[in-house]
C-alpha positions as CSV (number, residue, x, y, z in Angstrom):
1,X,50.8,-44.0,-70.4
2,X,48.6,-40.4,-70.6
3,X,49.0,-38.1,-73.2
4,X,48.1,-34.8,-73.6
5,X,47.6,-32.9,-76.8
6,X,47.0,-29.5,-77.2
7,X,46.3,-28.1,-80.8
8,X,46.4,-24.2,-80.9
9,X,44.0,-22.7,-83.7
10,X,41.1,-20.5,-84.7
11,X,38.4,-19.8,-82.8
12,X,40.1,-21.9,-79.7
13,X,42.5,-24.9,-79.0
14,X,41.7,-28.5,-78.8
15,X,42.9,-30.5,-76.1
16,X,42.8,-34.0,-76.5
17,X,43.5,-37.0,-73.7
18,X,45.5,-40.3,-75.0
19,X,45.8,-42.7,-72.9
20,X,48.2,-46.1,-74.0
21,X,47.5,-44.6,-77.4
22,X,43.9,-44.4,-77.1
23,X,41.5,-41.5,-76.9
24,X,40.0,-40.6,-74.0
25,X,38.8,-37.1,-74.2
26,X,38.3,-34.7,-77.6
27,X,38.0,-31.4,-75.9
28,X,37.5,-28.1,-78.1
29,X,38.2,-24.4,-76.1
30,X,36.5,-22.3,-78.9
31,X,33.3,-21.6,-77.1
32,X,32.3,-19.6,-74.1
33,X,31.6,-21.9,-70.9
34,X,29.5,-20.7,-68.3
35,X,29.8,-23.5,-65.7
36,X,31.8,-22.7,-62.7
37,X,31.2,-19.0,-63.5
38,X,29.7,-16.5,-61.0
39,X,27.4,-13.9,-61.8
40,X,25.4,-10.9,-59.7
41,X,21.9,-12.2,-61.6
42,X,18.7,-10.6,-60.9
43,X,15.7,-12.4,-60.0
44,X,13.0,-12.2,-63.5
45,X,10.2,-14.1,-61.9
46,X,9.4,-16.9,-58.3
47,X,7.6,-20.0,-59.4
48,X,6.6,-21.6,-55.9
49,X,5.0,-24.3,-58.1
50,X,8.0,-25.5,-59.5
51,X,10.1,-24.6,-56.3
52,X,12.4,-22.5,-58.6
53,X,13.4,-19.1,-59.7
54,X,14.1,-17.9,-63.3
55,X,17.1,-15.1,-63.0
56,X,18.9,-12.8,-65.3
57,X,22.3,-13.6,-65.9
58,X,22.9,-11.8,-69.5
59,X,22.4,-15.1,-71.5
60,X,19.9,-16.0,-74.0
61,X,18.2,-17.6,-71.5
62,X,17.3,-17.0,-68.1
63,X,18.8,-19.6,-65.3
64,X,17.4,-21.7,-63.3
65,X,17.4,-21.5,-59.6
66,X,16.2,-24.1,-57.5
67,X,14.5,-22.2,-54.2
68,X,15.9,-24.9,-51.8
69,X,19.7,-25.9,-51.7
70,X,20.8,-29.3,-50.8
71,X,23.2,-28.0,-48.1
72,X,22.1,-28.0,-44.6
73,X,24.6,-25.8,-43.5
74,X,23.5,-22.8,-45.6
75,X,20.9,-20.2,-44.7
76,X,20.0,-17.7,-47.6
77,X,17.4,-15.3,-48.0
78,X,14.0,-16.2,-49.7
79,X,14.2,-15.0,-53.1
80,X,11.4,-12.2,-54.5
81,X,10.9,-11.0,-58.0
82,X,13.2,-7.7,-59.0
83,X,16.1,-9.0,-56.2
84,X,19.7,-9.1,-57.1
85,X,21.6,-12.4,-56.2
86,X,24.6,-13.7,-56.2
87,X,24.5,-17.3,-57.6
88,X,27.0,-19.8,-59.9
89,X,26.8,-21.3,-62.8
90,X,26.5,-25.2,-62.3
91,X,25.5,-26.7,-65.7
92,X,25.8,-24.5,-68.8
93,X,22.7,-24.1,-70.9
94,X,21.8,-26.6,-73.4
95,X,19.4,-27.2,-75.9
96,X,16.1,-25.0,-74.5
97,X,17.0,-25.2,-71.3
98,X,19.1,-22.4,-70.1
99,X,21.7,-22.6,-67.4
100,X,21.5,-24.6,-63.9
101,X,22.0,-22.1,-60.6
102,X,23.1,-22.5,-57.3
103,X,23.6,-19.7,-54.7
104,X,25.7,-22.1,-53.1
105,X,29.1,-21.0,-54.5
106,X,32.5,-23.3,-54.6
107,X,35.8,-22.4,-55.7
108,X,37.9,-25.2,-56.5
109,X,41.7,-25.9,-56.6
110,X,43.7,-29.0,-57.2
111,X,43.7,-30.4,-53.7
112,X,39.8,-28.8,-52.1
113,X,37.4,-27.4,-53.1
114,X,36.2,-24.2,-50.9
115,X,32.6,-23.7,-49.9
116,X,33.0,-20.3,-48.3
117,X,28.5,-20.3,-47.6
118,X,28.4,-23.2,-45.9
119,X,30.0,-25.3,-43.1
120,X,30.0,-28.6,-44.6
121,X,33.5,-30.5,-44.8
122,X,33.6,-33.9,-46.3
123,X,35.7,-36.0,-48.4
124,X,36.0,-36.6,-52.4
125,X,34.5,-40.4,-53.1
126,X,37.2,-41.1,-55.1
127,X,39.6,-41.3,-52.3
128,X,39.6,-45.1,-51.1
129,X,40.2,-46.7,-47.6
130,X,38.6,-45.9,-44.2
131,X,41.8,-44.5,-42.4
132,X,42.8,-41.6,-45.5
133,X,39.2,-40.6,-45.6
134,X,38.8,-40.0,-41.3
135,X,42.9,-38.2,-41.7
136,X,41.3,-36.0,-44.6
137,X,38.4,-35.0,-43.1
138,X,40.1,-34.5,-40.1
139,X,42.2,-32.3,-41.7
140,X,39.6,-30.4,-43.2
141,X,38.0,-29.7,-40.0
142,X,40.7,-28.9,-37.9
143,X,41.7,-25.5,-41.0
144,X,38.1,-25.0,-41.4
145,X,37.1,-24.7,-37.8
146,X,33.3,-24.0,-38.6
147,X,34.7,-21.1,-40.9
148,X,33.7,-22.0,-44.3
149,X,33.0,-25.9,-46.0
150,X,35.6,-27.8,-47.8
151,X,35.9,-31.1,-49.9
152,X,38.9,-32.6,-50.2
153,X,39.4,-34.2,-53.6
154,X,41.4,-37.1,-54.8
155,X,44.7,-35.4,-55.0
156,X,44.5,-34.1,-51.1
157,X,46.1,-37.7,-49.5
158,X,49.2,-36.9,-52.0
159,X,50.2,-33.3,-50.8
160,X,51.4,-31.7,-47.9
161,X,49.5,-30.0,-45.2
162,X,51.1,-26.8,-46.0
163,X,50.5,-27.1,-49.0
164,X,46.3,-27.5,-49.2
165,X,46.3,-24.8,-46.5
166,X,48.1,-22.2,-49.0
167,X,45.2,-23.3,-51.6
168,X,42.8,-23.0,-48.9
169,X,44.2,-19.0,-48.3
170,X,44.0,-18.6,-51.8
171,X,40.8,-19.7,-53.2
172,X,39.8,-17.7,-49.5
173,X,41.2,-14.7,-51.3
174,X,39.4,-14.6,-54.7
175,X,36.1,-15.4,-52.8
176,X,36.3,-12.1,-50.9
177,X,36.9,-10.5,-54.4
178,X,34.1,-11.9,-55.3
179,X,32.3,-10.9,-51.9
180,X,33.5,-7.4,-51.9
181,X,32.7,-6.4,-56.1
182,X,28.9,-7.6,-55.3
183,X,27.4,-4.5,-54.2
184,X,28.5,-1.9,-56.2
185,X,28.2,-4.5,-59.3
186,X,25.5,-4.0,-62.0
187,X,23.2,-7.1,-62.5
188,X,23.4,-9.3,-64.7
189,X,27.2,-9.5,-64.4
190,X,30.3,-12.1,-64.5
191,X,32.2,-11.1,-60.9
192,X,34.3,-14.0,-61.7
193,X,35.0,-16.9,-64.6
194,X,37.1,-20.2,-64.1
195,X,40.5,-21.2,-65.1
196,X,40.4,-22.0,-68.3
197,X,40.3,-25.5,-69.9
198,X,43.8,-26.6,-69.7
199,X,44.4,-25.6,-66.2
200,X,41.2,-27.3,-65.4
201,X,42.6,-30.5,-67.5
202,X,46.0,-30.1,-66.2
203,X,44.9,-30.0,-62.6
204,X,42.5,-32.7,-63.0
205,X,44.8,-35.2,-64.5
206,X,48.2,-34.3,-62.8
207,X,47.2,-36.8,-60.1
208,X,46.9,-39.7,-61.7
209,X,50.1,-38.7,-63.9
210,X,51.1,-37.5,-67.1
211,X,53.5,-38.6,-69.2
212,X,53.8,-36.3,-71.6
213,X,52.5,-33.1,-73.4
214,X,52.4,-33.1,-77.0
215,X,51.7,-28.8,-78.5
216,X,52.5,-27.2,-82.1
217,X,52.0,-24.2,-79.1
218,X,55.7,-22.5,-77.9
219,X,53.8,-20.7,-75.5
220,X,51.7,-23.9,-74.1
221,X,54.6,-25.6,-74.2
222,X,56.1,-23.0,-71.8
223,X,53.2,-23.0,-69.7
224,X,53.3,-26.7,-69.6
225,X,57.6,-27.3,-69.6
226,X,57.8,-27.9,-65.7
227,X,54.6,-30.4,-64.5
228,X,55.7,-32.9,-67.8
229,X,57.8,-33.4,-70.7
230,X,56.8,-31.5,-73.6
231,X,57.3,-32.4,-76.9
232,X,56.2,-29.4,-80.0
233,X,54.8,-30.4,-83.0
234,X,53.3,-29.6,-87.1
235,X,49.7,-28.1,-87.0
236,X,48.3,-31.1,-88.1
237,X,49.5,-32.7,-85.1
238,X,46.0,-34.5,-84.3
239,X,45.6,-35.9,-88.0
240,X,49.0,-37.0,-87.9
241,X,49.0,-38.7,-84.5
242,X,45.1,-40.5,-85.7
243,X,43.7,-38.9,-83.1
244,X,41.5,-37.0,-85.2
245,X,40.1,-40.4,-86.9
246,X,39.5,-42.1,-83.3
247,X,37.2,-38.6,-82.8
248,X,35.4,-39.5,-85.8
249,X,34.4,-43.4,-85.0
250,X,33.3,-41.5,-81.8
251,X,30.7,-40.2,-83.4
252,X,29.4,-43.5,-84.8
253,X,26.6,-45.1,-82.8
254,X,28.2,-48.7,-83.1
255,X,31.6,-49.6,-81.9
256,X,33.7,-52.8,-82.1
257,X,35.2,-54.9,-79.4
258,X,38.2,-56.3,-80.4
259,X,36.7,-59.7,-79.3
260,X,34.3,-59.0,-81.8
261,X,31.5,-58.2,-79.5
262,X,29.5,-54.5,-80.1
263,X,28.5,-51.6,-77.9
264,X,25.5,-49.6,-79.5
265,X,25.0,-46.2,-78.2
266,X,21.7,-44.7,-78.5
267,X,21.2,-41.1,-77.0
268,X,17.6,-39.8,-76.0
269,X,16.2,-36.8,-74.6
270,X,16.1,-38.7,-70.8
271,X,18.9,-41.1,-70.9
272,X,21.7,-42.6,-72.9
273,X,21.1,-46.3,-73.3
274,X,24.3,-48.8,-74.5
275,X,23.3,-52.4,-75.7
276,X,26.3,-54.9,-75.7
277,X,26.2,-57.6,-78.4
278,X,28.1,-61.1,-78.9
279,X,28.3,-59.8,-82.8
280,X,31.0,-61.8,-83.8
281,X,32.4,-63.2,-80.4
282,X,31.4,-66.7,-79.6
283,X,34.3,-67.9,-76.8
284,X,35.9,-71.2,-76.4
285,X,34.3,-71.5,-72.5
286,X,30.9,-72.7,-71.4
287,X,28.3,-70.0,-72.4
288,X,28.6,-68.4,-68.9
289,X,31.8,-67.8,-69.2
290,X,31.7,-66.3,-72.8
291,X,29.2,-64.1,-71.6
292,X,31.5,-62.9,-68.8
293,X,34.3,-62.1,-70.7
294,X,32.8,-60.2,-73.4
295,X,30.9,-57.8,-70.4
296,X,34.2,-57.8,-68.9
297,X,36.0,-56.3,-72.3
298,X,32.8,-53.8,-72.9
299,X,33.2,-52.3,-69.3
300,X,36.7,-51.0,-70.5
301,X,35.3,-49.5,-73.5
302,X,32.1,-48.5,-72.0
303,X,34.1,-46.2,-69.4
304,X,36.3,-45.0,-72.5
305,X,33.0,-44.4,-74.6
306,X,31.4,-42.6,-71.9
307,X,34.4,-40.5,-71.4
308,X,35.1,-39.5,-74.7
309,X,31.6,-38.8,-76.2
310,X,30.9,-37.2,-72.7
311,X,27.4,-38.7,-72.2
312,X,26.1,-37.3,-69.3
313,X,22.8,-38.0,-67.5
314,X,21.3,-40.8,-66.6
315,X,22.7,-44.1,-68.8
316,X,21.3,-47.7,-68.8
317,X,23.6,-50.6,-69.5
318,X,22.2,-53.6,-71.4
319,X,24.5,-55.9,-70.2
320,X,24.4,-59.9,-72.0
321,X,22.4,-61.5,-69.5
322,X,24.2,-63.7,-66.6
323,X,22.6,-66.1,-64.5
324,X,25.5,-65.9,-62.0
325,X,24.9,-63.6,-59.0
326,X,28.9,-63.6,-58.7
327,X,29.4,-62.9,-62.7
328,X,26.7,-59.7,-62.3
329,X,28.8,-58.6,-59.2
330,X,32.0,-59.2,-60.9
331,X,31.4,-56.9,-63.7
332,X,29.7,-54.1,-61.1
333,X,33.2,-54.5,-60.1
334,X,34.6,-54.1,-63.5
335,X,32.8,-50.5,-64.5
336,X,33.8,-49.0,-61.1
337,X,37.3,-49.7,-61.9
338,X,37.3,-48.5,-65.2
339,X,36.0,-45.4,-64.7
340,X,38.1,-44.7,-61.6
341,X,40.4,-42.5,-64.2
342,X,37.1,-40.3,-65.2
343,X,37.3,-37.0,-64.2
344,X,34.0,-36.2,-64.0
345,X,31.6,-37.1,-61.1
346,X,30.2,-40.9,-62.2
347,X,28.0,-43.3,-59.9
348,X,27.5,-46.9,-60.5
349,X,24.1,-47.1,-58.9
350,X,23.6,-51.4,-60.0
351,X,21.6,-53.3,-61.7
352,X,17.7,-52.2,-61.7
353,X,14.6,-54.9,-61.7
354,X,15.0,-55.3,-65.3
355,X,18.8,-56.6,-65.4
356,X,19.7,-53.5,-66.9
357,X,22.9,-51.8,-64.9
358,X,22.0,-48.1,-64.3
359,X,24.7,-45.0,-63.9
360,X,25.2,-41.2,-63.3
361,X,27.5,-39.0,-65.0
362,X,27.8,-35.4,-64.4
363,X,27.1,-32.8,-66.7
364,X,29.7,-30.7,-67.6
365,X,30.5,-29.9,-71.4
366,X,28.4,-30.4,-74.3
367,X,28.7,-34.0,-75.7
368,X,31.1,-34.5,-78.0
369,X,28.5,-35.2,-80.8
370,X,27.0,-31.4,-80.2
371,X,30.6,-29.8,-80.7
372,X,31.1,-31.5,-83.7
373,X,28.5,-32.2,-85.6
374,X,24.7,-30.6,-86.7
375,X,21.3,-31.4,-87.0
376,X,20.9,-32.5,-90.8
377,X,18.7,-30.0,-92.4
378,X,17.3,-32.5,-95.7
379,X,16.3,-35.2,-93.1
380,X,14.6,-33.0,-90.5
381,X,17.2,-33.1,-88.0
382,X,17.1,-36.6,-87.3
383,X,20.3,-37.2,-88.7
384,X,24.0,-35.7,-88.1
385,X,26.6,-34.2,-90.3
386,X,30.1,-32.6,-89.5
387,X,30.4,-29.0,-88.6
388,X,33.2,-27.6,-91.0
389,X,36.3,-27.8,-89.8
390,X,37.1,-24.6,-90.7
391,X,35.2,-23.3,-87.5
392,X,36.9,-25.6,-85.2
393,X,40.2,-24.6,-85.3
């Protein structure tokens, strides 16, 4: 059963993702988010050495623009010092590194998302089985007809044809706003910013179902009355509901499996690494087989971990070692399926040289640690403490 709470309050709302009564996501609307924006930048300085370009974009920071794009199908100019450009926002800024650029702009909707610069068509990962994937990228070929590049996401194989080409006409139309308010605009300048975070949870999620929408909000509730049932509540709807105290053990660095087993999280500036423990968990099996089980159980709340601290990056997995070639492939198995209800892009890449299993997660919000919690000033910042609550709503 999924959950959806949204808190209304100052500066921003909090929407928060329960699944069978468990958190999943924490996510607070108060700040301004960059990512999926697009901007008329101007180009500050070229640096062929680091086959980048550093542009103006009216942040703190200037963003960074990698001079080659992955796509194949896309031919742009070669950037020069002083040059206006239109380019989108792909990962926000964070820390003292400011924002990641493309000039290779998507639009996306609930069913595709609409590459209007390049050519490419292809189909979301997440959609399973060779015969939906050749119908879906059939699909997209035969509306794209070499006019623009498409992906069709994880909802597509649910919704009618008619339906995925009126999103198609309309994510067609706010491009050529976009297009046409370029050269008249001033640089650096916003041509267009995102749907906000509940459409972007709402769209995200309505695939894989929703049960229910719980909001102290009449006017989210409004918004939300005719996708799912919608229950209002009291303002201290996430205290109430102990959603709020799941947040908080979130920002623990050891968690308990309810076999008694632990996962210890460990962010570092390169990579998150989590370390699963027998702790308390000792089985009734052979040793094999304990050791199984337990990596089975941390898969589910390694997935849920992930998701709701939203570690991003590169993360190693130090699994209990298993001498089984079957038990290693079983519990490859296991994470894949567990994070097949994440909504961010994740890869299972395996398990490296060193037994450790090694995965990619998509950056898209800050982690949930960074929203709600500082640097500690009397221990040199090595060390956390909670933000006030005051200032999150």
């Amino acid at each position: 059963m999924r959950e959806i709470y949204v808190q209304a309050g100052q500066p921003g709302s909090i929407i928060a993702v329960a699944e069978d009564g468990r958190l999943a996501e924490y996510l607070l609307d108060g700040e301004n988010r960059a990512a999926e924006s697009v901007y008329l930048g101007k180009v500050e300085r070229v640096v062929p050495g680091m086959k980048a370009a550093f542009l103006d974009i009216g942040q703190e920071k200037n963003g960074f623009l990698p001079l080659e794009e992955r796509s194949q199908s896309l031919t742009l100019p070669r950037l020069q010092a002083g040059m206006t450009v239109l380019v989108q926002v792909k990962k926000d800024a964070q820390g003292s590194k400011g924002a990641f650029l493309t000039r290779d702009v998507t639009l996306c909707g609930e069913y595709v998302i609409l590459m209007p610069l390049n050519r490419y068509v292809g189909v979301s990962g997440r959609v399973e089985g060779e015969e939906p994937r050749e119908a879906m990228r059939a699909l997209g070929l035969r509306i794209a007809q070499g006019r623009f590049g498409l992906v069709m996401r994880h909802s597509a194989p649910g919704a009618a044809e008619e339906v995925i080409r009126e999103e198609i006409a309309s994510l067609l139309e706010k491009w050529e706003t976009i297009r046409k308010a370029a050269p008249t605009a001033h640089a650096p300048s916003v041509l267009y910013a995102p749907r906000d975070l509940l459409d972007s949870v709402v769209a995200d999620y309505r695939p894989r179902g929703i049960d229910r929408f719980i909001t102290n909000d009449p006017a989210a509730a409004h918004r939300l009355s005719g996708i799912a049932p919608v229950t209002l509540a009291g303002d201290d709807m996430m205290a109430l509901s102990g959603l709020e105290k799941q947040r908080d053990r979130a920002l623990r660095r050891q968690v308990w499996l309810r076999s008694g087993g632990t996962l210890v999280i460990d962010r570092c500036e390169a990579m998150t690494v989590i370390d699963v423990n027998t702790a308390k968990f000792t089985g009734q099996r052979d040793l094999e087989e304990t050791i199984l089980q337990l990596n089975l159980e941390a898969c589910g709340e390694i997935a849920r971990q992930v998701r709701l601290r939203n570690l991003s990056g590169i993360i190693l997995i130090d699994m209990i070692d298993m001498e089984a070639e079957e038990s290693r492939q079983r519990v490859l198995e296991e994470l894949k399926q567990c994070f097949a209800a994440d909504r961010v892009k994740t890869v299972i890449h395996g398990f490296t040289s060193l037994g450790l299993i090694e995965m990619t997660r998509k950056r898209s919000r800050l982690p949930l640690a960074d929203e709600w919690t500082a640097p500690c000033s009397a221990c040199g910042g090595e060390g956390r403490v909670m933000r006030k609550e005051e200032g999150h709503g």
